[in-house]
DRENMISE-157264 format. One record per residue (C-alpha): residue in three letters; chain; x, y, z. Coordinates in pm, 1 decimal, padded with zeros to 6 digits. Each point is the difference from the previous one (the first is absolute). Example, Ala and Ser with C-alpha at 12.3 -4.5 7.8 and 13.67 -1.06 7.14 Angstrom:
REM residues 2
+-----+----+----------+----------+----------+
!  aa ! ch !        x !        y !        z !
+-----+----+----------+----------+----------+
! ALA !  A !  01230.0 ! -00450.0 !  00780.0 !
! SER !  A !  00137.0 !  00344.0 ! -00066.0 !
+-----+----+----------+----------+----------+
***
This chain:
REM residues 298
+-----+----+----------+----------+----------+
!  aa ! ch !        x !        y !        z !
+-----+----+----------+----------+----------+
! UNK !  A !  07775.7 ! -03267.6 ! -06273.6 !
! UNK !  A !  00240.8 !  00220.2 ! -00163.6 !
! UNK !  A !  00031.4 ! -00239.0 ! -00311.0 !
! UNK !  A ! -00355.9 !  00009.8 !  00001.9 !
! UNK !  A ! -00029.6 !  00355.7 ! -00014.8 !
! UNK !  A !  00226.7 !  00031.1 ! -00305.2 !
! UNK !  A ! -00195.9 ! -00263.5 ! -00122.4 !
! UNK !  A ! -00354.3 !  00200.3 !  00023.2 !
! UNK !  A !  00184.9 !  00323.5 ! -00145.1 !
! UNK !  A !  00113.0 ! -00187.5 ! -00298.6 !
! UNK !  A ! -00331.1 ! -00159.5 ! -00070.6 !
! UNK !  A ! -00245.9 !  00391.1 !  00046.2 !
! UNK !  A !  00305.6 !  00132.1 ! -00238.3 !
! UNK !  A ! -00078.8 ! -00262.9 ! -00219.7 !
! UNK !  A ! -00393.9 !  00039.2 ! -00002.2 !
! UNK !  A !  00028.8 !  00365.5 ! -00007.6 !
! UNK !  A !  00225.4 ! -00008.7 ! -00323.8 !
! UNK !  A ! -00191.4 ! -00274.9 ! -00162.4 !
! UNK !  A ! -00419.4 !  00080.0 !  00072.4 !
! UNK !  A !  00087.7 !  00381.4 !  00119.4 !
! UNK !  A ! -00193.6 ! -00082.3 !  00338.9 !
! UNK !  A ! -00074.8 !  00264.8 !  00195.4 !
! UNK !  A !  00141.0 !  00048.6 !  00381.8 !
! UNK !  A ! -00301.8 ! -00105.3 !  00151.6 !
! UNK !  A !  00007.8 ! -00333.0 ! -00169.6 !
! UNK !  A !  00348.2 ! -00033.0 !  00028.8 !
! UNK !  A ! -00060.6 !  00053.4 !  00372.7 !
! UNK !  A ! -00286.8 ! -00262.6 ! -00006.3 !
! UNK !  A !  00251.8 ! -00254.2 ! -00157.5 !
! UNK !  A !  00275.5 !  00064.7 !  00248.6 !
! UNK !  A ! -00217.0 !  00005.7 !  00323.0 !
! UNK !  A ! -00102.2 ! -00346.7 ! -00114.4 !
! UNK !  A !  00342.5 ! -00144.0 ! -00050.9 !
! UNK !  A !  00144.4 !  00116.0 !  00350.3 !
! UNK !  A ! -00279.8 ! -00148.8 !  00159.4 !
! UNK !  A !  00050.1 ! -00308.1 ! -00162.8 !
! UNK !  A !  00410.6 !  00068.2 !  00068.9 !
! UNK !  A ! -00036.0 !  00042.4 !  00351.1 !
! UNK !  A ! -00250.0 ! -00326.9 !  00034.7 !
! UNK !  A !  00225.1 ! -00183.3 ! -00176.1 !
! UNK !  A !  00329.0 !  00093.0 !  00208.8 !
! UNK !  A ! -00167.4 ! -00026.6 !  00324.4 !
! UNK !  A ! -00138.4 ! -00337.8 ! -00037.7 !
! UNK !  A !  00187.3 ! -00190.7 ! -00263.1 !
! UNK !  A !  00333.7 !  00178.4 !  00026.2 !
! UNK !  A !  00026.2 !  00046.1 ! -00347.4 !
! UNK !  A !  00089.2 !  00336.2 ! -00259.6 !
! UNK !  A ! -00249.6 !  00043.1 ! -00324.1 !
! UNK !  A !  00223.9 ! -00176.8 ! -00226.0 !
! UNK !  A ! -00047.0 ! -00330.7 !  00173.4 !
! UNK !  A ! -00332.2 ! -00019.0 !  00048.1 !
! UNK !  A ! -00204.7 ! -00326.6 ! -00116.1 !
! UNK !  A ! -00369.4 ! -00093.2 ! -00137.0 !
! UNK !  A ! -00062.5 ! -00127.7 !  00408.3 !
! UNK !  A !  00131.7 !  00283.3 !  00129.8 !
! UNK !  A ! -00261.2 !  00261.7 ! -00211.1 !
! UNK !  A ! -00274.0 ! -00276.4 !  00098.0 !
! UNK !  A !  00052.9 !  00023.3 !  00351.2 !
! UNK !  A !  00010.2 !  00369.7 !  00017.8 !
! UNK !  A ! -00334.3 !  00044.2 ! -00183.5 !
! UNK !  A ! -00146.4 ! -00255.7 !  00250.3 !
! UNK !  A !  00165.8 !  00221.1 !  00262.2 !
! UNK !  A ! -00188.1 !  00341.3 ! -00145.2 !
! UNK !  A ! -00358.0 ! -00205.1 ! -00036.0 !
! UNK !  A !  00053.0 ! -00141.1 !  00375.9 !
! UNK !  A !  00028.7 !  00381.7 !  00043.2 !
! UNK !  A ! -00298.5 !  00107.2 ! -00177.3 !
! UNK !  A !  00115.1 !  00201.4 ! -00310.4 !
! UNK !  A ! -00271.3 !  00100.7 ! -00213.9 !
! UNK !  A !  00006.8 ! -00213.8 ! -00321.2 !
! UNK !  A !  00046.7 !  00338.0 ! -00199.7 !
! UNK !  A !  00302.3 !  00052.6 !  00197.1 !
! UNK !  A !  00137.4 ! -00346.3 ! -00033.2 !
! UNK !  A ! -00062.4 !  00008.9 ! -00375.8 !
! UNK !  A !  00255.2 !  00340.2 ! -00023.7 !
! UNK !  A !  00208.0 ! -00197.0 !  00205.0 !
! UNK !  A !  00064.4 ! -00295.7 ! -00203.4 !
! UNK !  A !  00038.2 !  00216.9 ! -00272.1 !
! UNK !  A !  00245.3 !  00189.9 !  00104.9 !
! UNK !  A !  00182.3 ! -00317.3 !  00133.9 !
! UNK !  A ! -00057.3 ! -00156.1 ! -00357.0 !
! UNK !  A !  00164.8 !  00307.7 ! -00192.6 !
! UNK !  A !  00260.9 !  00001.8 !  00213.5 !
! UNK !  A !  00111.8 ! -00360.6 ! -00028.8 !
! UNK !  A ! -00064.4 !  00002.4 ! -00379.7 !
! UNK !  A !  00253.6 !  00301.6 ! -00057.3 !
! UNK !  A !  00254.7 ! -00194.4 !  00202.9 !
! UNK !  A ! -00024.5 ! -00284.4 ! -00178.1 !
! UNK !  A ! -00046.9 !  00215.1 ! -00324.2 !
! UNK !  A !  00358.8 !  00161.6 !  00067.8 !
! UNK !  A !  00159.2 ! -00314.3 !  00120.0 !
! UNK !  A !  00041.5 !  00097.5 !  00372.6 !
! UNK !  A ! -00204.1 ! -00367.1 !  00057.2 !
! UNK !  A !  00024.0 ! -00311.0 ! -00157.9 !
! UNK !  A ! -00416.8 ! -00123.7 !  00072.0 !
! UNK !  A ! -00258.5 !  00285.8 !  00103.5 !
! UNK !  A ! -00149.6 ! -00095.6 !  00290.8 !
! UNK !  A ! -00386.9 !  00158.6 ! -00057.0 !
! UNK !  A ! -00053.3 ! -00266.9 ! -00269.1 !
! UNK !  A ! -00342.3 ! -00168.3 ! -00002.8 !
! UNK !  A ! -00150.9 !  00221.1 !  00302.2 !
! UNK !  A ! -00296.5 !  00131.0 ! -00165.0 !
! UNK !  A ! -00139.3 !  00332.7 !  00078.5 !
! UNK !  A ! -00342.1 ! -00025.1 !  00155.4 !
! UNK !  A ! -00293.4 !  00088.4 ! -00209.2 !
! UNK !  A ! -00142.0 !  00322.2 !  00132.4 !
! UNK !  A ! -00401.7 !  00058.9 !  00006.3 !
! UNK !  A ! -00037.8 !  00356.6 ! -00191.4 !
! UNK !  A ! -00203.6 !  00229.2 !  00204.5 !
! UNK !  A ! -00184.7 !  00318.2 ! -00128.9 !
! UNK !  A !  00173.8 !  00301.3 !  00143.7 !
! UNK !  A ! -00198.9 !  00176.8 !  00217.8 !
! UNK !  A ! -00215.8 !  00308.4 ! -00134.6 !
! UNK !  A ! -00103.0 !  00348.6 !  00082.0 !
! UNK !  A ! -00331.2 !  00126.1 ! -00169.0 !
! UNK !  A !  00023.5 !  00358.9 ! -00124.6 !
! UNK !  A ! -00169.6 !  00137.1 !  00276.5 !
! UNK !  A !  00286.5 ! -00153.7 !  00200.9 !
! UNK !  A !  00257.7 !  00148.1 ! -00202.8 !
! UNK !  A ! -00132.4 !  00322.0 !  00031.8 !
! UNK !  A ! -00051.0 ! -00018.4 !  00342.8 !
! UNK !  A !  00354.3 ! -00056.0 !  00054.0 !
! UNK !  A !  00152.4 !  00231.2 ! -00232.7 !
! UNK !  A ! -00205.6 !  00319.7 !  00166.1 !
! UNK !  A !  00123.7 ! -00113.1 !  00346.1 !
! UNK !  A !  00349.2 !  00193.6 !  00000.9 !
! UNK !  A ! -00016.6 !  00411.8 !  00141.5 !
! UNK !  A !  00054.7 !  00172.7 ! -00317.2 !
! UNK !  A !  00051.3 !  00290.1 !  00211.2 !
! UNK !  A !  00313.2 ! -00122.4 !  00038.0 !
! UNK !  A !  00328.5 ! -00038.7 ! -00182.5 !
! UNK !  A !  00055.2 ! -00398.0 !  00090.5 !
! UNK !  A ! -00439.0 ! -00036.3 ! -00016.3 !
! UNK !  A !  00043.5 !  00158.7 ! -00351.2 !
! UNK !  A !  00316.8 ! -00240.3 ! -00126.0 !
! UNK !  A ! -00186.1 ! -00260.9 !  00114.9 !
! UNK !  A ! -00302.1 !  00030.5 ! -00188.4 !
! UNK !  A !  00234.7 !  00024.9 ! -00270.2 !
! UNK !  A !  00145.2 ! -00258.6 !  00056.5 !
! UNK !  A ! -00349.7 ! -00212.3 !  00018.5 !
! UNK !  A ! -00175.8 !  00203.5 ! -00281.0 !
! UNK !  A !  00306.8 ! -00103.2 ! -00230.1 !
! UNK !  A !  00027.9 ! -00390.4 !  00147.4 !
! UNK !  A ! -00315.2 ! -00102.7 ! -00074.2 !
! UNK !  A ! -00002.3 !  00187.9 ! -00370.0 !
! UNK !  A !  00297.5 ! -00173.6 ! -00112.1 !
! UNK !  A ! -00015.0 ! -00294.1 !  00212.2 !
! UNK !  A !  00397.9 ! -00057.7 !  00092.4 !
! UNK !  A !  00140.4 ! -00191.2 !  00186.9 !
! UNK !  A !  00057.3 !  00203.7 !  00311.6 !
! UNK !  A !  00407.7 ! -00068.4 ! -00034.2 !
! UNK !  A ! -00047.3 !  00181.2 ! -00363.7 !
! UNK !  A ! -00180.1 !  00290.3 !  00177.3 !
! UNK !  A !  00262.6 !  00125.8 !  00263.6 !
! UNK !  A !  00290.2 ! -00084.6 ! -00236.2 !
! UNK !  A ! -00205.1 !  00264.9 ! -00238.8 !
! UNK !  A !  00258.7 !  00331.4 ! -00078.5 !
! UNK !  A ! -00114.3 !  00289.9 ! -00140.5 !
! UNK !  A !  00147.5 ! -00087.6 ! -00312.4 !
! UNK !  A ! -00251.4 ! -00242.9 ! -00032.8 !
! UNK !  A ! -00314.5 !  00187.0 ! -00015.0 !
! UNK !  A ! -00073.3 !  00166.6 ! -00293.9 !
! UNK !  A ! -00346.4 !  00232.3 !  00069.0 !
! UNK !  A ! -00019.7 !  00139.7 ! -00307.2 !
! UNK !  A ! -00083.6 ! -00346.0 ! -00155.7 !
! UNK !  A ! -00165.3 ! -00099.9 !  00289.1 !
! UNK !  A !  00252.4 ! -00321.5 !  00070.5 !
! UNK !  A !  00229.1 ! -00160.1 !  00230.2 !
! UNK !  A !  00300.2 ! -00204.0 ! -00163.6 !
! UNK !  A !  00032.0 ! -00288.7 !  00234.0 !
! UNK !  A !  00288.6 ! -00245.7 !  00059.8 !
! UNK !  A ! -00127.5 ! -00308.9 !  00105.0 !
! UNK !  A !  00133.6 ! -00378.3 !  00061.2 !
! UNK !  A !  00267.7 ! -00135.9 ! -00175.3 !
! UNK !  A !  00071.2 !  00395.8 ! -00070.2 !
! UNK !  A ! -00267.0 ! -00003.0 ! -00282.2 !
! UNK !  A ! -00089.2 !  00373.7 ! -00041.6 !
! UNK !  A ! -00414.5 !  00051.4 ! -00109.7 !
! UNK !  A ! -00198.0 !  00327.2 ! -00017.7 !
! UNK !  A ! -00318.9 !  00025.1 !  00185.6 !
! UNK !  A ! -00274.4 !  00232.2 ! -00018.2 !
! UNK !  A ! -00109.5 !  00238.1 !  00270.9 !
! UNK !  A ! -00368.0 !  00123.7 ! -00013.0 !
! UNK !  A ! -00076.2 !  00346.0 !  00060.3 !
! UNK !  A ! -00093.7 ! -00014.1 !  00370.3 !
! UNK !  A !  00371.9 ! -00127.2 !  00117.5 !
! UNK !  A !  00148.5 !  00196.0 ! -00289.4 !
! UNK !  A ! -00192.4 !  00318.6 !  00221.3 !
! UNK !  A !  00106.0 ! -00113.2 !  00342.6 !
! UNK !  A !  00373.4 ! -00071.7 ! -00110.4 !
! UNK !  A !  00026.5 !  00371.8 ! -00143.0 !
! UNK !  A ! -00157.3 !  00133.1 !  00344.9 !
! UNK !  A !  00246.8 ! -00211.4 !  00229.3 !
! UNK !  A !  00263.8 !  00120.1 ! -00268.4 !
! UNK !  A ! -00067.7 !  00354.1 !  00048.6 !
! UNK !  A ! -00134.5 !  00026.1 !  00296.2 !
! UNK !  A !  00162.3 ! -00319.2 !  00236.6 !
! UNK !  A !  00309.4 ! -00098.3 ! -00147.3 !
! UNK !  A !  00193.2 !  00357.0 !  00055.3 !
! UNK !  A ! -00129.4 !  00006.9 !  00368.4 !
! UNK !  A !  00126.9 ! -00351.8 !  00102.5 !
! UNK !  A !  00390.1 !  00049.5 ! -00184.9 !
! UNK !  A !  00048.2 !  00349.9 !  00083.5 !
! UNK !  A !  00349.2 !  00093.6 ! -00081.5 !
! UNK !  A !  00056.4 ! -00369.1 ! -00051.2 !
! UNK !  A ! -00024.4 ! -00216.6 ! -00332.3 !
! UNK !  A ! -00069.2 ! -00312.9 ! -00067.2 !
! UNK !  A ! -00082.2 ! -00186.4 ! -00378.9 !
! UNK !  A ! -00290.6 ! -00200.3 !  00133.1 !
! UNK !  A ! -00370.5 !  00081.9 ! -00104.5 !
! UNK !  A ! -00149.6 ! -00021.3 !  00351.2 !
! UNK !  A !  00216.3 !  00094.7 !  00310.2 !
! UNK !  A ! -00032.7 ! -00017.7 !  00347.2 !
! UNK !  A !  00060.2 !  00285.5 !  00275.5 !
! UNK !  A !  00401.1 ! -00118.6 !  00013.4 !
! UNK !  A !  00025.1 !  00096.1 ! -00346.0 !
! UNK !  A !  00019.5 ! -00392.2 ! -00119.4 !
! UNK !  A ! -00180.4 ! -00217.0 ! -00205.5 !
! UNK !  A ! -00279.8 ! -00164.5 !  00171.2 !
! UNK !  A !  00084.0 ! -00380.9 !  00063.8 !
! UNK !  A ! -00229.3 ! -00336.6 ! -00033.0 !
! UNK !  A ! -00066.2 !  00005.6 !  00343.4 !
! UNK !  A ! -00092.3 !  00362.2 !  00111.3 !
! UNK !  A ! -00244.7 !  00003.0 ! -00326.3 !
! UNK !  A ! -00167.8 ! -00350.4 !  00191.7 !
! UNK !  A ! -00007.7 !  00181.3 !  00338.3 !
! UNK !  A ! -00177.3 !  00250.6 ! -00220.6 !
! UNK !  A ! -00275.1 ! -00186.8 ! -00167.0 !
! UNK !  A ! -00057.1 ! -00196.1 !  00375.6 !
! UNK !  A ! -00077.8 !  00327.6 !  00128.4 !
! UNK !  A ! -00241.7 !  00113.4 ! -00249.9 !
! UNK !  A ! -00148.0 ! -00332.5 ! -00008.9 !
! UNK !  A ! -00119.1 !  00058.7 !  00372.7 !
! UNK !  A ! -00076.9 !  00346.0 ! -00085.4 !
! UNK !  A ! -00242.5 ! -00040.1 ! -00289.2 !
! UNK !  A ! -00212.8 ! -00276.0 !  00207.2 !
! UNK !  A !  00126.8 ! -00307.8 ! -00257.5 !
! UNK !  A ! -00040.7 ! -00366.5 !  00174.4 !
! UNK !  A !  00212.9 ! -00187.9 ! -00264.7 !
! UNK !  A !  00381.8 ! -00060.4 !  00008.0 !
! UNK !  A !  00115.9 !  00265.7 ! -00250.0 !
! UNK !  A !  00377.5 !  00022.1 ! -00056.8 !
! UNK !  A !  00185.8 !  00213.5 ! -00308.8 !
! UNK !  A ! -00066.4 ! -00311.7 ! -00231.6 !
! UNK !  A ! -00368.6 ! -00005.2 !  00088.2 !
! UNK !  A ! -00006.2 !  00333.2 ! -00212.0 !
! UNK !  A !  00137.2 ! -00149.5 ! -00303.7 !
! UNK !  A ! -00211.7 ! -00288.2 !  00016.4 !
! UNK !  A ! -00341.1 !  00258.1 !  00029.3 !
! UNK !  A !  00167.6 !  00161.6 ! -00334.0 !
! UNK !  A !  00032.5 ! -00260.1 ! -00190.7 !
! UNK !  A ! -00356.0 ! -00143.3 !  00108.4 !
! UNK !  A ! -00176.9 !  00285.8 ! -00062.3 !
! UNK !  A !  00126.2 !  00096.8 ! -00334.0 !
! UNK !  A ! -00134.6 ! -00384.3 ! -00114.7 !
! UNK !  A ! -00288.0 !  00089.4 !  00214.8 !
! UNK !  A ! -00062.1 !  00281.4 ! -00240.0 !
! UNK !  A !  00109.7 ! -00224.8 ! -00297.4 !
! UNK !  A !  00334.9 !  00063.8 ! -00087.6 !
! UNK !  A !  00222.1 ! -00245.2 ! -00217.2 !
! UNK !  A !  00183.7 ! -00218.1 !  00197.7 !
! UNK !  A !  00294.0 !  00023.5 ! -00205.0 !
! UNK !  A !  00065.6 !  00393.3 !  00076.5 !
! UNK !  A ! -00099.8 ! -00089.3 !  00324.3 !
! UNK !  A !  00284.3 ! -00242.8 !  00002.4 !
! UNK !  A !  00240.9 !  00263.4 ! -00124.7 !
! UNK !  A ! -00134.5 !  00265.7 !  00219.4 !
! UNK !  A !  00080.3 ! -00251.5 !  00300.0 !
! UNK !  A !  00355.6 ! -00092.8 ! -00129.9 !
! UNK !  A ! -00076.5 ! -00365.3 ! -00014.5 !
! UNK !  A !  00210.4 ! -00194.0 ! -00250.1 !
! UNK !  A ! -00227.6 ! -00299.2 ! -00048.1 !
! UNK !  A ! -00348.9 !  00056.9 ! -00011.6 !
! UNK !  A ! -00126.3 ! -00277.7 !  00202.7 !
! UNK !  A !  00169.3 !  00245.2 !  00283.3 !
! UNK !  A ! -00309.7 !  00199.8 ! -00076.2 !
! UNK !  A ! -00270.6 ! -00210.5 ! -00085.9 !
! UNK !  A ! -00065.8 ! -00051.4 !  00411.3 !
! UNK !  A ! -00126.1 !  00335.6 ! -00001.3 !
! UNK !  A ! -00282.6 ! -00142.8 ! -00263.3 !
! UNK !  A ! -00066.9 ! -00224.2 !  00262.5 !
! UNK !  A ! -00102.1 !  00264.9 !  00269.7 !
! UNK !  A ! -00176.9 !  00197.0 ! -00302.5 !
! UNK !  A ! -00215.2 ! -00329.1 ! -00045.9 !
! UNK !  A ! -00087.4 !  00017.9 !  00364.9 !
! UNK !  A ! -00125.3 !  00285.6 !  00026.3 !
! UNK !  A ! -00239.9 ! -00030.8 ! -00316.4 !
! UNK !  A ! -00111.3 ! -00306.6 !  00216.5 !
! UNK !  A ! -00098.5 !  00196.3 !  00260.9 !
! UNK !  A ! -00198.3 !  00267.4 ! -00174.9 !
! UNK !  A ! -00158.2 ! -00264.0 ! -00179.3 !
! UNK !  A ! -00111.8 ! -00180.7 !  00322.8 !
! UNK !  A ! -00088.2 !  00312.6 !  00146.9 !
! UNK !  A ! -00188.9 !  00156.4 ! -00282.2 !
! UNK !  A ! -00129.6 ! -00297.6 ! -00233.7 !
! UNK !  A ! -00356.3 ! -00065.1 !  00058.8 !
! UNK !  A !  00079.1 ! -00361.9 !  00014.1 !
! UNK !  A !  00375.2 !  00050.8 !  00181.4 !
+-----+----+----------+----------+----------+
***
């Protein structure tokens, strides 16, 4: 297990210094591998180095007997498939072992949608009375007018906003830096949690990130999901609504209110713009539905 440690470390430095991954996917990658590591000890008594076509076989079988989620087993295998091919790549094996298993063809579905009404709704259901109620709807005011990807949005430092020029200067995957717009409404919320919020929560304490918590730290993936759980429940919303759900209402409703889906694209931080063109799909439904609802012969 130790050899296959090393083994892991080598292979994150590698993807780090080649594709500049962040640590989440680098986590993702990892968490994979010593899954398959620990399977693969256990049961065929063998380190990573060794392993054979069979063996990956019979571990996928393992995982579907198990009921992964096709999504899931699709990261998997491609994890398992980088992996192998940058062993065999530096010479570490003589045949890569996750040749000819074909990654399973996964049916695209259309992200799920809040209306405006929704969005609203939930961005008015934090106590602006309050210091955290006012970073909050801050922080929701400015997700869902730039449309990050919630990692982007707690990893924001003040260095990043610029309010004069009403912009944030992201750093997104693969450490690609864009600038995004912020309208006036979140550009008017951030200066009030600024002036108003931000000195209340650090006190005597500092701290570089935009949007702190009570500790006088950045807030973290996970607290900002509590977050939007809680103010899901709160504004009265029956759907499953999650940080991401924001971005995809963004980018929806600009093409709802016919924006190019090329700035959309760069807005979003998608490198290739078929990334984007789902969110033409959900666009497409909707006009369906106001057709059906309002066309004489719907």
């Amino acid at each position: 297990m130790k050899d296959n440690s090393a083994l892991l470390d080598e292979f994150c430095d590698a993807l780090w210094l080649e594709d500049g991954l962040s640590r989440n996917s680098l986590d993702s990658y990892r968490r994979d591998l010593r899954i398959f590591s620990e399977w693969l000890g256990e049961s065929q008594g063998k380190p990573l180095l060794v392993a054979e076509h069979s063996d990956l076989l019979a571990y996928l079988a393992k995982r579907f007997e198990n009921k992964i989620k096709p999504r899931s087993a699709a990261r998997m295998l491609s994890s398992l498939k980088r992996f192998y091919r940058y062993l065999h790549r530096e010479g570490r094996i003589g045949i890569d072992p996750s040749l000819q298993i074909d990654t399973p063809k996964l049916p695209r579905g259309l992200p799920g949608v809040l209306t405006e009404d929704d969005v609203q709704a939930l961005i008015m259901a934090p106590n602006v009375r309050t210091a955290l109620g006012l970073r909050d709807r801050a922080m929701l005011e400015t997700l869902y007018a730039s449309g990050l990807r919630v990692s982007e949005l707690v990893s924001l430092t003040i260095s990043q906003l610029n309010q004069d020029a009403g912009v944030l200067r992201v750093l997104g995957k693969g450490a690609k830096e864009r600038l995004v717009p912020l309208g006036e409404e979140a550009l008017d919320w951030i200066h009030r949690y600024l002036v108003r919020a931000r000195p209340q929560l650090l006190g005597a304490r500092s701290c570089d990130a935009l949007f702190v918590t009570a500790r006088a730290q950045a807030m973290t993936r996970q607290a900002f999901w509590s977050l939007i759980k809680r103010y899901t429940e709160v504004s009265g919303i029956r759907k499953a609504v999650s940080p991401h759900t924001l971005r995809h209402a963004f980018a929806t409703h600009l093409l709802n209110h016919g924006a190019d889906l090329r700035a959309v694209q760069m807005l979003l931080g998608h490198t290739d713009i078929s990334t984007t063109q789902i969110y033409t799909h959900v666009a497409r439904e909707r006009l369906k539905e106001l057709h059906a609802r309002h066309h004489p012969r719907g």
